[in-house]
N, C-alpha and C positions, 0 to 999 in steps of 0.2 A: 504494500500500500504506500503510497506517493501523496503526500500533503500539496494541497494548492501551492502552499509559500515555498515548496522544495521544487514544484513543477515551475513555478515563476523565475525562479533563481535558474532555468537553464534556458532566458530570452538575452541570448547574449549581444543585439545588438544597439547600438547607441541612443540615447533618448534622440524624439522626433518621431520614428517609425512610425506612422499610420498609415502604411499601406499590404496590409496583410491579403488585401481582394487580388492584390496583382501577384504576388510572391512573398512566402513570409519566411525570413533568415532562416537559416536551420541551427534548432536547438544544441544546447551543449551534450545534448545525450547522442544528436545523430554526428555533430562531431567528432567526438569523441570514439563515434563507430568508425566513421571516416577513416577515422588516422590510424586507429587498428587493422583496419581491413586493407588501408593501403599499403602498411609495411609488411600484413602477410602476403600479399598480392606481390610486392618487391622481389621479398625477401626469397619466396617460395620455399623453403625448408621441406627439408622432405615431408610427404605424408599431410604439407600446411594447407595445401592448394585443395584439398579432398574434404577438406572444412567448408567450404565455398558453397558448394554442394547441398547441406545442411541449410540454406537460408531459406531454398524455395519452401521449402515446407512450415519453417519459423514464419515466413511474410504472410502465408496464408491461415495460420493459426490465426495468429495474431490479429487479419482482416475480418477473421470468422468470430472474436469476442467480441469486436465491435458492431457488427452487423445481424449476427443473429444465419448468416449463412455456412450452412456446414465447411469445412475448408477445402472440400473435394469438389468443391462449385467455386471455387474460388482461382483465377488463377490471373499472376501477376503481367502491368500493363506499365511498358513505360512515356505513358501518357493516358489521359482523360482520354482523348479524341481517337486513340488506337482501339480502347476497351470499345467506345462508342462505334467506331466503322464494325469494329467486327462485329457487333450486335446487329447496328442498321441494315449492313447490303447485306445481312441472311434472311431480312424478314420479305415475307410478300404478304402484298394490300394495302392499304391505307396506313398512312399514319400521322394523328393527330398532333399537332404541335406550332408554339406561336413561332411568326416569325422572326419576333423579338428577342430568342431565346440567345444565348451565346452562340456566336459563329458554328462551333463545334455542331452540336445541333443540326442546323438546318441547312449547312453546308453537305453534313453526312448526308443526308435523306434528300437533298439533293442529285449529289452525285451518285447515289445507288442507283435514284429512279431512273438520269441519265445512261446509267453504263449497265442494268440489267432488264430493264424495265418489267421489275414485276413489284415495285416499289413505289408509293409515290403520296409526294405532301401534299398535305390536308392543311391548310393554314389556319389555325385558331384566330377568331378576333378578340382583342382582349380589354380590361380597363387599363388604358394605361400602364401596358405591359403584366397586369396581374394575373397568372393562370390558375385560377379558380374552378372548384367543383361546380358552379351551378354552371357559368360559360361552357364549359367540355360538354354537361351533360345537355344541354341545348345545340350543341353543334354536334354530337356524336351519330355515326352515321351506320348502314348495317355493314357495310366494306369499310369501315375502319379496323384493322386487326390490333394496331398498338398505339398507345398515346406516348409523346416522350416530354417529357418536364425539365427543367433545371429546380434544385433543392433548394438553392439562392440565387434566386436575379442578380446576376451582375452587376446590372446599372440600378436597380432601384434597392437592392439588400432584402426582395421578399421574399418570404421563406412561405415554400407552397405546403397546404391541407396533405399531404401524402395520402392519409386514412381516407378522409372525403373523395382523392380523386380514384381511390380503388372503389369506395361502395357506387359511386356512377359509373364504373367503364366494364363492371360487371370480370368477365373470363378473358378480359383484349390484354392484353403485353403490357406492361406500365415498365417504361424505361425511365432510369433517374440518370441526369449528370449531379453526380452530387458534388464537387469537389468547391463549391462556395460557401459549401459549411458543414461539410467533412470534418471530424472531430471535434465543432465546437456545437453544433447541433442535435438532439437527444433527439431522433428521427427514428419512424418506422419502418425500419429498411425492408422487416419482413414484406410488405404487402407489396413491393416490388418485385418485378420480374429479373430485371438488369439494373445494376448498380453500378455504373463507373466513376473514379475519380484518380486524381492526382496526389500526390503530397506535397507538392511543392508550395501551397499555397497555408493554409490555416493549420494543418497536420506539419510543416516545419521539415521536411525530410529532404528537401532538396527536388531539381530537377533530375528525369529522367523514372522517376518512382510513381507508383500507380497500382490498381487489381481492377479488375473485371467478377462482379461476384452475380453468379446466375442462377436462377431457379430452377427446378426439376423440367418443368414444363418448358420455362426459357431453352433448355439443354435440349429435349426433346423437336421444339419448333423450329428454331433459330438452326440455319444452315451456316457453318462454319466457312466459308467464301473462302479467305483467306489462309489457309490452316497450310501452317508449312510442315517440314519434316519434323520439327517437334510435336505436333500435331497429332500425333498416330500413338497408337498401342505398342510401337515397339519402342525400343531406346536409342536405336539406331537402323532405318530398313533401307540397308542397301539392298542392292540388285534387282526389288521390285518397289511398286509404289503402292503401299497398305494402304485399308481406306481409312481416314479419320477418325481419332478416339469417340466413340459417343459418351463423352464427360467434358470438362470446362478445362479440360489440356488442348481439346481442338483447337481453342482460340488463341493459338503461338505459332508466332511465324519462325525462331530460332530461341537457341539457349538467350534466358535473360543477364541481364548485367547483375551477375551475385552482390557486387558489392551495393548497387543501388538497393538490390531487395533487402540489405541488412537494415540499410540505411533508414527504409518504410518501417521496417519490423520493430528497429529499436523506439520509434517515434509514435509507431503503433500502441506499442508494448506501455509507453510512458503514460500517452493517455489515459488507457484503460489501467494501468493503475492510478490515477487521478478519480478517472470516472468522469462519462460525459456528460452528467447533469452538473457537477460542480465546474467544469471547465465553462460551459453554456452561463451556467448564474453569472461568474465572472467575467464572460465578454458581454452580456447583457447589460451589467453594470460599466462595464469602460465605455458602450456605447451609448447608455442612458449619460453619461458624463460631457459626452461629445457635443449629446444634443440641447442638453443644457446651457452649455458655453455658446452654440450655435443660438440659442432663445436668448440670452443673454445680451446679445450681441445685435440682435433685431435680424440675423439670415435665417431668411427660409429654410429649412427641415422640410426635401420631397420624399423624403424615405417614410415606412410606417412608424409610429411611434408606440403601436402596443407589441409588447412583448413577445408575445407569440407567433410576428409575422414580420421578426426581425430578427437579425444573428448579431454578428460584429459593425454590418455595414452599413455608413451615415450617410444619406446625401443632399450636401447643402445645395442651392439655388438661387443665386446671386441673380440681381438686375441683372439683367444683358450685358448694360454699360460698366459693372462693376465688378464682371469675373476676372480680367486680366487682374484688376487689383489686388482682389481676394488671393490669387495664387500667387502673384508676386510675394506679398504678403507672405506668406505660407513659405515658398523659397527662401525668402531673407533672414526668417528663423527660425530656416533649420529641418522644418516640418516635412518628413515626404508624404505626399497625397496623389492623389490620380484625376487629373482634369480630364473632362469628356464632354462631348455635345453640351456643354452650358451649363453644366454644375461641375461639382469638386468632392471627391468620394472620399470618407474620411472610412477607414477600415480599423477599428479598436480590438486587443487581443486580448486574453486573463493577463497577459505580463503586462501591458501598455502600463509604464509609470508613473508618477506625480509629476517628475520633471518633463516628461512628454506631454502631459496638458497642459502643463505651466507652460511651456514654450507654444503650444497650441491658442492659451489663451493668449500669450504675448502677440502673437499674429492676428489674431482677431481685433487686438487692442489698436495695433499699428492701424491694421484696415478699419478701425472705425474712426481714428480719427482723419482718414484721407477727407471726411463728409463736415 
């Protein structure tokens, strides 16, 4: 068991940092993995390298306490957008999803529909980017086979009904990107089909780090497209071409990066010994902070401000005429944040410190008195 104040004490980067939506530093525990695994990877000692080996099955433990999916449906992705194609171009018929969603998303199901055509997007309309259970359940159609969601809106920080959008889509596919609130979210992964995400981002592990965690029936439906020679029931099938494992090893195009999977695993591993409800109170709290100093300050708050349909992420909305301000502002002291289409994305973590809102509010203070 892992105390909040012990999981805080390994954000090792500099006050300022509020931008965890775009990449979030990696902790002192996957550092620390880092630098072990690099010098056995150097070093190679006899018998060292055969340890490496050992991680696949650690990253997928470790995915499956968090999730609720066995670890045998689990199998590691070194990105969001890899777990997500392989999911997409195996499915055929409809599939429900806003346009809005992250790139990843509706680029995927795009290009499927393109390059197989037995695929093809369903464009949700939404409020202002919210994908809600009653919208899906108004637009859902009888050739829709899956719907696919993001956990956390990238641009706005909403954090979708998961439960609600399962009791409306009935037996269809429920694909999740989760990785915008991947470990700091206490989510019902169960009621999903596909699960993908990253680590790089809220989970701390670095690029290149990711799983793919799929359901029985997801394993069953979902045609493996892509499934390279890892891919197969054997360990190595020269001289013929087996057909693809029917389990969640399909979805590997080659051996994964050991040292990346350590990296998820140890980061994994941290969390869940914190626990995602204490991690989520704590970012809820850094980002109720945010948006306080933002009220404070007289800037618009377009993000939600009840709890339960917000994670880490803030987003203010400045006049027009007062955004370049606002983020100069925000540069000159120190603050990093994510400008986009006309507002300014403040991303708050459990570790975000005192001295990082103090210098948060120092910016606010500057830009208030430009008026």
């Amino acid at each position: 068991m892992t105390t909040l104040d012990e999981y805080r004490a390994g954000f090792l980067e500099e006050p300022g940092y509020l931008d965890y939506g775009s990449v979030g530093p990696i902790s002192r525990t996957v550092q620390q993995e880092l630098y072990a695994h690099a010098d056995l990877f150097a070093r190679a000692r006899f018998g060292a390298l055969a340890q490496l080996g050992h991680e696949d099955e650690r990253v997928r433990v470790a995915a499956s306490a968090l999730t609720g999916f066995p670890a045998d449906q689990i199998v590691f992705q070194p990105s969001t957008t890899q777990g997500l194609m392989h999911a997409i171009f195996g499915i055929t018929g409809d599939v429900l999803l806003s346009p809005g969603e992250f790139p990843s998303l509706p680029v995927a199901v795009q290009r499927a529909a393109e390059a197989l055509h037995v695929v093809n997007p369903v464009w949700l309309q939404t409020d202002h980017g919210k994908v809600t259970p009653s919208e899906i359940r108004e637009q859902l159609t009888d050739s829709v086979t899956a719907v696919a969601v993001s956990l956390v809106d990238s641009r706005t920080g909403y954090v979708v009904d998961l439960d609600g959008i399962r009791q409306v889509i009935g037996d269809r596919l429920l694909i999740v990107d989760a990785i915008q609130g991947f470990g700091v979210v206490d989510a019902p992964y169960e009621v999903a089909d596909v699960v993908a995400t990253g680590g790089q981002k809220w989970v701390r592990a670095g690029w290149g780090t990711g799983f793919l965690a799929l359901s029985a029936r997801a394993i069953e439906h979902i045609t493996p497209v892509f499934s390279g020679w890892t891919g197969t029931d054997l360990v190595e099938p020269w001289d013929a071409v087996p057909p693809y494992s029917h389990s969640a090893k399909a979805f590997t195009v080659s051996n994964p990066d050991r040292v990346a999977q350590a990296c998820l695993a140890s980061a994994l591993e941290e969390i869940a010994a914190v626990g995602v409800p204490e991690i989520s109170a704590a970012v809820a709290d850094s980002a109720a902070r945010v948006i306080d100093l933002a009220d404070e300050y007289g800037i618009a708050v377009a993000s939600s401000r009840a709890e339960n349909e917000r994670a880490g992420i803030v987003v203010l909305e400045p006049e027009p005429e007062s955004l370049t301000k606002l983020t100069a502002s925000l540069h000159n002291h120190g603050v990093t944040a994510r400008s986009r289409g006309g507002s300014v994305r403040l991303s708050a973590h459990a570790g975000t410190t005192e001295e990082t809102l103090a210098m948060l509010r120092g910016a606010l203070t500057s830009y208030a008195s430009t008026y």
